[in-house]
C-alpha positions in Angstrom: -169.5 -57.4 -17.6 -165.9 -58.3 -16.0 -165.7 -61.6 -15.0 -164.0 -60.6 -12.3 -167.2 -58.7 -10.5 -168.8 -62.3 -12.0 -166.2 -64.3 -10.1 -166.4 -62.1 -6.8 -170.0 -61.8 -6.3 -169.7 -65.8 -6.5 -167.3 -65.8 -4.0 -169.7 -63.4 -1.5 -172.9 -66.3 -2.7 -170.6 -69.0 -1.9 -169.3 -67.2 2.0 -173.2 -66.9 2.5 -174.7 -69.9 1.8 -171.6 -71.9 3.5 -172.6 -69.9 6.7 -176.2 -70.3 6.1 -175.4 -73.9 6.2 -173.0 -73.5 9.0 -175.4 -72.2 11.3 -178.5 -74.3 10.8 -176.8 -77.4 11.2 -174.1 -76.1 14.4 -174.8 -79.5 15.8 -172.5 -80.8 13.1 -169.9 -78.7 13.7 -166.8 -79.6 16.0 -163.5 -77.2 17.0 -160.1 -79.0 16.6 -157.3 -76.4 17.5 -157.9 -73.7 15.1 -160.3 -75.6 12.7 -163.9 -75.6 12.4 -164.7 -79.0 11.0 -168.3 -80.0 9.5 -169.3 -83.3 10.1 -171.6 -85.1 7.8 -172.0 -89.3 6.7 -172.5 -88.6 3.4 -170.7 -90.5 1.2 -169.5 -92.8 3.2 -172.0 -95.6 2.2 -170.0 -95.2 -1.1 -166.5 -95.2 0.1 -167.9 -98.7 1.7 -169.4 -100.1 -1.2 -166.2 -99.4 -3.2 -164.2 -100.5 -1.0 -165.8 -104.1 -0.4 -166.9 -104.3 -3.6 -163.2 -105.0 -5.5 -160.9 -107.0 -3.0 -159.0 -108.2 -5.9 -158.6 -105.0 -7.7 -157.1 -103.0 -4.1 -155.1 -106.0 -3.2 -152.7 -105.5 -6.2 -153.5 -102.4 -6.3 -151.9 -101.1 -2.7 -148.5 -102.5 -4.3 -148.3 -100.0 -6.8 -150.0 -97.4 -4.3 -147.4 -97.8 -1.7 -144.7 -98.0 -4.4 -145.8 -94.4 -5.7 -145.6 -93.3 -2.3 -141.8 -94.0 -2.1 -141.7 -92.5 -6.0 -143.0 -89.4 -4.9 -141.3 -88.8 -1.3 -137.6 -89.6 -3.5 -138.9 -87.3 -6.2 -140.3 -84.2 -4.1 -137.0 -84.5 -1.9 -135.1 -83.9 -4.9 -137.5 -81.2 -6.1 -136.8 -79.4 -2.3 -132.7 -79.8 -2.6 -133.1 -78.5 -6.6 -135.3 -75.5 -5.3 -133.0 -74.3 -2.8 -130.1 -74.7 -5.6 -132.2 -72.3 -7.3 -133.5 -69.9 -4.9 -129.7 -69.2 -4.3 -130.0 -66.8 -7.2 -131.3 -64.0 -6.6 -132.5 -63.2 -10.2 -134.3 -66.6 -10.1 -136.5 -65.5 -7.3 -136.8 -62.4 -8.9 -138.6 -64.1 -12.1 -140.8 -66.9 -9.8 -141.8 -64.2 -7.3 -144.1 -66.0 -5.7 -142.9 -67.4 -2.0 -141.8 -70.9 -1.9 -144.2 -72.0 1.0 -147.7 -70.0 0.6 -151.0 -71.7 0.5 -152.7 -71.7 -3.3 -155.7 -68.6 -3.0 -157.9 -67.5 -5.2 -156.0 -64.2 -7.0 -152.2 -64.8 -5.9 -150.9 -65.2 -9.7 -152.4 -61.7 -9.9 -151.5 -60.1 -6.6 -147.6 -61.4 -6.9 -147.8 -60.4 -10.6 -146.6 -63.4 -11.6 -147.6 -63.2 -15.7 -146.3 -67.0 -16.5 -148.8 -68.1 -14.4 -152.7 -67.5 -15.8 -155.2 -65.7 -13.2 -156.1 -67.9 -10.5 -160.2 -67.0 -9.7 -162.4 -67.9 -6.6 -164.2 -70.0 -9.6 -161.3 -71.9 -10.3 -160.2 -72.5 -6.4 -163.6 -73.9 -5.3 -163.9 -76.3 -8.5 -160.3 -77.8 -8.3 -159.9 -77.4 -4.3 -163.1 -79.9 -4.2 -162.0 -81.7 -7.3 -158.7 -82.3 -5.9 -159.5 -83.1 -2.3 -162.4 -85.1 -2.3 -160.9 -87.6 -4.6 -157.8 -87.4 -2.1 -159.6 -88.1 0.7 -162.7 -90.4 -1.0 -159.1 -92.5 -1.8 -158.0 -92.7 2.0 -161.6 -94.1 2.8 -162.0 -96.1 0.0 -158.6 -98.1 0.9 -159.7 -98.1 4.4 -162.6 -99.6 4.5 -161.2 -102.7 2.1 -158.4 -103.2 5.1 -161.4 -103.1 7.8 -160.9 -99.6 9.1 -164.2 -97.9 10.3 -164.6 -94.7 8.6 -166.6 -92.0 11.2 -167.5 -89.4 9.1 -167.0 -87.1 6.0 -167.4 -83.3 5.8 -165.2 -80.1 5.2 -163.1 -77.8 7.9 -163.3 -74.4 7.7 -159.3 -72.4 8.7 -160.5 -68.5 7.9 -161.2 -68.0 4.1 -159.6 -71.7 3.8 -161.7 -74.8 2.8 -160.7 -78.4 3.6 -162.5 -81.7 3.2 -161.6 -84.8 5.0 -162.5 -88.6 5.5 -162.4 -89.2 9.6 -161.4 -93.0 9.7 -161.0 -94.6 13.3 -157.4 -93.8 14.1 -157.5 -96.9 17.0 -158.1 -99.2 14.2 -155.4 -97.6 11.6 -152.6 -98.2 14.2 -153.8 -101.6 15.1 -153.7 -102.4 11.2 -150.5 -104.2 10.0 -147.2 -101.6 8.5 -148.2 -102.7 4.8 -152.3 -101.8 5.0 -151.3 -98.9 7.0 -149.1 -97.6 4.3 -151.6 -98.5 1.5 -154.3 -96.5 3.1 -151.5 -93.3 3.6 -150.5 -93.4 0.0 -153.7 -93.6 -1.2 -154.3 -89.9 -1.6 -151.6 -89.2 -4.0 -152.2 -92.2 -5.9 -155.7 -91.0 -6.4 -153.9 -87.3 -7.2 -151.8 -88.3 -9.6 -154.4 -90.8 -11.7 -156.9 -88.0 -11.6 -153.9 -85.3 -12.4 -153.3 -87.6 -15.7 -156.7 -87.9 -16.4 -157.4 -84.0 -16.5 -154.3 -83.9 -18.4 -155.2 -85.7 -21.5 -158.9 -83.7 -21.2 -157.1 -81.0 -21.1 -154.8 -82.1 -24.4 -158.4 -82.7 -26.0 -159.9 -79.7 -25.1 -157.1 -77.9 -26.7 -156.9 -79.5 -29.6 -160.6 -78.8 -29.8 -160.6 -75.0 -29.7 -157.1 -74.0 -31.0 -155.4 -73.7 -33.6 -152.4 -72.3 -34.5 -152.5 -68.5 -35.3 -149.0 -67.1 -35.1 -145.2 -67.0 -34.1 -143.4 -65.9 -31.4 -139.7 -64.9 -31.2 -137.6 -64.7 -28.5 -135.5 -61.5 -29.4 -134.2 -59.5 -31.6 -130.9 -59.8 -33.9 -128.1 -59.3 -31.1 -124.4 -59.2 -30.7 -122.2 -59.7 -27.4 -119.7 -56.6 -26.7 -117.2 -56.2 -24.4 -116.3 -53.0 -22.1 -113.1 -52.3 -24.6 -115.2 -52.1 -27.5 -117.5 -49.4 -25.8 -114.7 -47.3 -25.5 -113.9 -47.0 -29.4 -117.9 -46.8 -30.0 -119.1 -43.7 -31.3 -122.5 -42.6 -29.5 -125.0 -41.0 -31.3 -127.7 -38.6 -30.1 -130.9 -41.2 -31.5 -133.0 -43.1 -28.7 -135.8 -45.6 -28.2 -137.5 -47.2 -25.7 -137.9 -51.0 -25.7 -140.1 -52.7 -22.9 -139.5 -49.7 -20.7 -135.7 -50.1 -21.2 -133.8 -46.7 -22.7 -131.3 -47.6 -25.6 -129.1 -45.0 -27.2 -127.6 -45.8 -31.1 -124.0 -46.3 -31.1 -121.2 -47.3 -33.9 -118.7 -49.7 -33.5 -116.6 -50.7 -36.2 -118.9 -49.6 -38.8 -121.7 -51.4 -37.4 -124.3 -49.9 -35.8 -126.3 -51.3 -32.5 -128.5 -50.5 -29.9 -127.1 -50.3 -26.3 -129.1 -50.2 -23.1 -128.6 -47.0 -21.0 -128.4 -49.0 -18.1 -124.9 -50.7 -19.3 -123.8 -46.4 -19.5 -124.9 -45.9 -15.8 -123.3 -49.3 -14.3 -119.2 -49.6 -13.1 -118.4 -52.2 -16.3 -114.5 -54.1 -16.4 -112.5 -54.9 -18.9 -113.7 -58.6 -19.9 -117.4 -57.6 -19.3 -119.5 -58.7 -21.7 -122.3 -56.5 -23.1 -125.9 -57.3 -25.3 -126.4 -54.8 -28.1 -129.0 -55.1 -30.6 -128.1 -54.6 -34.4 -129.8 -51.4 -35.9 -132.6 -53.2 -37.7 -136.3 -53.1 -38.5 -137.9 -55.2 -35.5 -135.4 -53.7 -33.0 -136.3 -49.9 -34.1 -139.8 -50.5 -34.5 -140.1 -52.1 -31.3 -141.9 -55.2 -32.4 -143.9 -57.3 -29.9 -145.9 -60.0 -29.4 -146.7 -63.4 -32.0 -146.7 -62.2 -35.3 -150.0 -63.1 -37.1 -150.2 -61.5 -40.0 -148.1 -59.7 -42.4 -149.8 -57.5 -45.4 -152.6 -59.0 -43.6 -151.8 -62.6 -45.0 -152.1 -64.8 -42.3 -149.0 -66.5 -40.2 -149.6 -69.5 -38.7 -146.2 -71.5 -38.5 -142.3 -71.0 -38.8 -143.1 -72.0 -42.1 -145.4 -70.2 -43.5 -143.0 -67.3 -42.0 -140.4 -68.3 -44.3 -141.9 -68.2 -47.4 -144.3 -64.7 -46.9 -141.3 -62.9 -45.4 -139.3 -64.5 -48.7 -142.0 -62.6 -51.0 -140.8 -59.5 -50.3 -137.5 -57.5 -51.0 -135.0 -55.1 -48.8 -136.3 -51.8 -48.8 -140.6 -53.1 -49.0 -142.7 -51.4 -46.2 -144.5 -54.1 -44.9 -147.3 -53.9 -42.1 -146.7 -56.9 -39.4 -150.0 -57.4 -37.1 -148.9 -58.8 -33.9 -151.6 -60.2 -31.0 -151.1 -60.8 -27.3 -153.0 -62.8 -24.9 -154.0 -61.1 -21.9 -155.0 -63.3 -19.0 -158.6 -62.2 -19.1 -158.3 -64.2 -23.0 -158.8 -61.4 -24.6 -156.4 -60.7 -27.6 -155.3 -57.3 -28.3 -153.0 -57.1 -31.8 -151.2 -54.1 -33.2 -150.0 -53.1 -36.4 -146.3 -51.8 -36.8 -145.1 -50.1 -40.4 -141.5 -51.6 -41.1 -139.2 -51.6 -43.9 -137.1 -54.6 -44.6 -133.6 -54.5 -44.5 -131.3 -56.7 -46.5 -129.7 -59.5 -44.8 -126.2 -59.5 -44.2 -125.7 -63.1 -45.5 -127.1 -62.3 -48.9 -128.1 -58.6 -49.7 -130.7 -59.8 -52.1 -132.7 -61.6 -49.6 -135.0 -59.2 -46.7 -134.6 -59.6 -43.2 -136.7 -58.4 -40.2 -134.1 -58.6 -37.7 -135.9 -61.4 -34.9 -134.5 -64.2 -33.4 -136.4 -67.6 -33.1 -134.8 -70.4 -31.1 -136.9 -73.4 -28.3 -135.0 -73.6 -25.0 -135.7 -75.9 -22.1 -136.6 -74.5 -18.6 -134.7 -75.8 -15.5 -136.1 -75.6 -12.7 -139.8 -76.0 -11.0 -140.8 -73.2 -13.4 -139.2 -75.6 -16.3 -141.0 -78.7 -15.2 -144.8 -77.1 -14.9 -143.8 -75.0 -18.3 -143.1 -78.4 -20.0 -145.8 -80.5 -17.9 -148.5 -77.8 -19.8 -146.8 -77.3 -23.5 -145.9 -80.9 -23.6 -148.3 -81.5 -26.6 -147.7 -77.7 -28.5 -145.1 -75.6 -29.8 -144.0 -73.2 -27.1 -143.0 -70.8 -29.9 -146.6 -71.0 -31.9 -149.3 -68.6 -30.7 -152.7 -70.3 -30.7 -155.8 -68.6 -31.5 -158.9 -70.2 -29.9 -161.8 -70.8 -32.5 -164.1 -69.5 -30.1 -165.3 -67.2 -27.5 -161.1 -66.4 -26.6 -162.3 -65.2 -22.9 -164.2 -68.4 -22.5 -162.2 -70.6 -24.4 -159.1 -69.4 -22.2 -161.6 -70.1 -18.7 -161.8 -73.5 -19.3 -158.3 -74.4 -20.6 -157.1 -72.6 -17.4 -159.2 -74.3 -15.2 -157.9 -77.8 -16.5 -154.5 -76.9 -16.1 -155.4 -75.4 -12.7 -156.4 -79.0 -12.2 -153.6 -80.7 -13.5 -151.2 -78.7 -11.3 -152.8 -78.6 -8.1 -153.3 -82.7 -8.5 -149.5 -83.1 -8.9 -148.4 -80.3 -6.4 -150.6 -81.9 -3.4 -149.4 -85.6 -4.3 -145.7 -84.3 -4.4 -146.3 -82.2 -1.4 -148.4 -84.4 0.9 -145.6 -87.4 0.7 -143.2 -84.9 2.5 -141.7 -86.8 5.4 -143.3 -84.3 7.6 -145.5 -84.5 10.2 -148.3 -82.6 8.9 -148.5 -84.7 5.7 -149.3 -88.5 5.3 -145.5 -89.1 4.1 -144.7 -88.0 7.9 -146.3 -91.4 9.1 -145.9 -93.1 5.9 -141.8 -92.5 6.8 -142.1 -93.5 10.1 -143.7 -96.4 9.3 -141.0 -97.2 6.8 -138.2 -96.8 9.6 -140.8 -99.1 12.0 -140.5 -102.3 9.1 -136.8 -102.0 8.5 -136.0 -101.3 12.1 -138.2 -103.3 14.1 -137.9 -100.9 16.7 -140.7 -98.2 17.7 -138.3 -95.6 19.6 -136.2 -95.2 16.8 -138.8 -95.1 14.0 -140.0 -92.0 16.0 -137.2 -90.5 16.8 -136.0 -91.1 13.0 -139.3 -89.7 12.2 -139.0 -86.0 14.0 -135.7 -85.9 12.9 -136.8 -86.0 9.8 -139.5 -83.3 10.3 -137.1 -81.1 12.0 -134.8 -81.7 9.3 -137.3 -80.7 6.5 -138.5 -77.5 8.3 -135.5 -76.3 8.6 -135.1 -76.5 4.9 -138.7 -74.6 4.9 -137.4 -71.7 7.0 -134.2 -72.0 4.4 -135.8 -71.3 1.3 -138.1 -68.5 3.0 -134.5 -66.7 3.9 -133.0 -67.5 0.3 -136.6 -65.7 -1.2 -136.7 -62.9 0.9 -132.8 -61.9 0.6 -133.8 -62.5 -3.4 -136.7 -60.4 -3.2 -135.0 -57.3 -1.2 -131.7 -57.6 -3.9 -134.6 -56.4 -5.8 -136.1 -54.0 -4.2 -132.9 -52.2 -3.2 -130.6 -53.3 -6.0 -128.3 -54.3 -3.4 
């Protein structure tokens, strides 16, 4: 069966028994603005125990709680200014898709057709939503109670399809607490994010060092040369075509040489100095190879190296069958075989040559930082085979990483200084114990809010404008 029917009739369970448990206990549930929140105690005996229970261990550690808290707010700052950089390029926001500010939902990956992110189910949301959250707010409490803050409740608000849980402390006591404690018990959230973000991290590493294994290369492109308009217009064009990634190419001869050149390069108004991609007439190129080669002659390609030396067994002018595999989000692996004949390469005739080009390159970027936060302990240009189940193998690694990210995103997000987030206060406070002065820590601290909105509304301009240059070409 799909897991998809799977993951949606879970989704419909889930709706029913949440308003199943909504409705018997209504007592419990309180409007505030245009949230439903669910009030319960449970837990909270916990949250007390831990938080009495190790006054030496919170002491120290609310220095290096607060001390993240600063970390974080210079760091996701710095992530906003370097997004906007980026979103002034249309073709970047073109490749992310996705709109800068939009709540994480179950599907989005799929719906913005986003393919370097994996699926994103209703499965995954509930597990990594509570995951994430309640040791966020289990974190606020826990540092609470150690300063002598009454907590009032646990429980979860409900904002249309959107789940929330929370930790209700006594917000009388909070502001009567000193700057330092106040600041501890703000920070306290992303602390707890980013230890548990770490934590899932390595159980990701171990899970997929457990279940893959390497199973074949990738390449970036094919062999390539850059052109320029002036040599187009000595070319000779031929009347052979082919069709790579949806993308027309027509044979052309330049200098003796020939390449492939992309029709869309013909239909576009080109200048002198422009410079031009053409593929080299070669095996990969004509055959339209895809995907991590696995296998060739069906002997099995695992590394670069192993690459070398099969590839080195043969001689220009074999036919050789290369098997190829790609991993669909579902985890399922589809491979195809392609029927090429090895050309000679044109550093030494007597050696063969497939005509690929393999080369590692570092992302910039947001995009760059997640790509190298999840490949940081394997070979972005390997293709890993799982040893198992591939659909259920892939579930589980995606989950973790679902983990992992959402951890870092909310501890980098929530110490915006914005009024909605826990940096908003934490900010303000900040202002208050260099200051000394209320007025201006508030009036510093909606500037500051204003300020970062602004930069909101910003990057939502920069990604539509993107978004329409692609529509309309413009």
């Amino acid at each position: 069966m799909n897991f998809i029917i799977i993951d949606i009739s879970l989704a419909i369970i889930f709706a029913i028994l949440l308003f199943l448990l909504v409705s018997k206990n209504k007592k419990n549930v309180k409007k505030e603005g245009w949230m439903y929140l669910y009030k319960t105690k449970v837990g909270l005996k916990i949250i007390d125990t831990l938080g009495k229970k190790y006054p030496r261990l919170w002491k120290y550690t609310s220095y290096l709680i607060v001390g993240l808290g600063y970390v974080l707010m210079g760091l996701m700052l710095y992530l906003l200014f370097s997004m906007i950089k980026l979103f002034l390029n249309s073709s970047f926001v073109q490749l992310v898709k996705i709109p800068p500010l939009m709540p994480i939902f179950p599907y989005f990956s799929d719906i913005f057709n986003v393919s370097w992110l994996p699926s994103f189910y209703f499965t995954y949301w509930i597990i990594a939503i509570a995951i994430v959250a309640i040791v966020h707010e289990a974190s606020h409490g826990i540092l609470a109670r150690f300063y002598n803050v009454k907590i009032k409740s646990t429980g979860f608000g409900i904002l249309g399809p959107f789940l929330a849980f929370f930790v209700e402390q006594d917000d009388k006591q909070m502001k009567k607490a000193k700057i330092f404690p106040q600041l501890s018990i703000l920070a306290a959230g992303v602390f707890a994010n980013i230890l548990f973000g770490i934590i899932f991290f390595f159980l990701m590493f171990g899970f997929f060092h457990a279940t893959y294994t390497p199973g074949g290369i990738y390449f970036n492109d094919y062999s390539y040369n850059i052109l320029n308009y002036s040599n187009l217009q000595e070319a000779n064009f031929s009347n052979e075509k082919i069709q790579i990634y949806g993308t027309n190419f027509t044979k052309i001869i330049v200098d003796n040489k020939a390449y492939w050149l992309a029709n869309n390069f013909l239909d576009s108004e080109l200048k002198e100095n422009t410079e031009i991609k053409v593929y080299y007439d070669m095996p990969a190129v004509r055959a339209g190879l895809s995907g991590a080669i696995t296998k060739i002659n069906n002997i099995t390609i695992s590394t670069p190296e192993e690459y070398d030396i099969v590839i080195g067994n043969f001689k220009p002018g074999d036919r050789v069958i290369v098997t190829t595999s790609i991993e669909r989000k579902t985890g399922i692996i589809e491979s195809k075989d392609y029927e090429i004949t090895l050309d000679s390469s044109p550093i030494n005739n007597t050696k063969p040559i497939m005509g690929i080009v393999r080369f590692s390159y570092i992302q910039t970027g947001f995009k760059g930082i997640m790509a190298r936060i999840s490949t940081s302990f394997k070979d972005p240009m390997t293709f890993y085979s799982p040893k198992f189940n591939p659909p259920i193998t892939k579930f589980f690694y995606d989950l973790l990483w679902w983990i992992v990210l959402i951890n870092l995103s909310l501890a980098l997000t929530n110490m915006l200084p914005v009024g909605i987030f826990d940096g908003g206060r934490f900010f303000m406070l900040t202002v208050l114990a260099i200051t000394g002065n209320k007025k201006i820590a508030e009036k510093s601290f909606k500037i500051a809010t204003k300020f970062i909105l602004a930069l909101f509304v910003l990057l939502m301009v920069l990604w539509f404008i993107g978004i329409a240059r692609g529509w309309f070409g413009f």
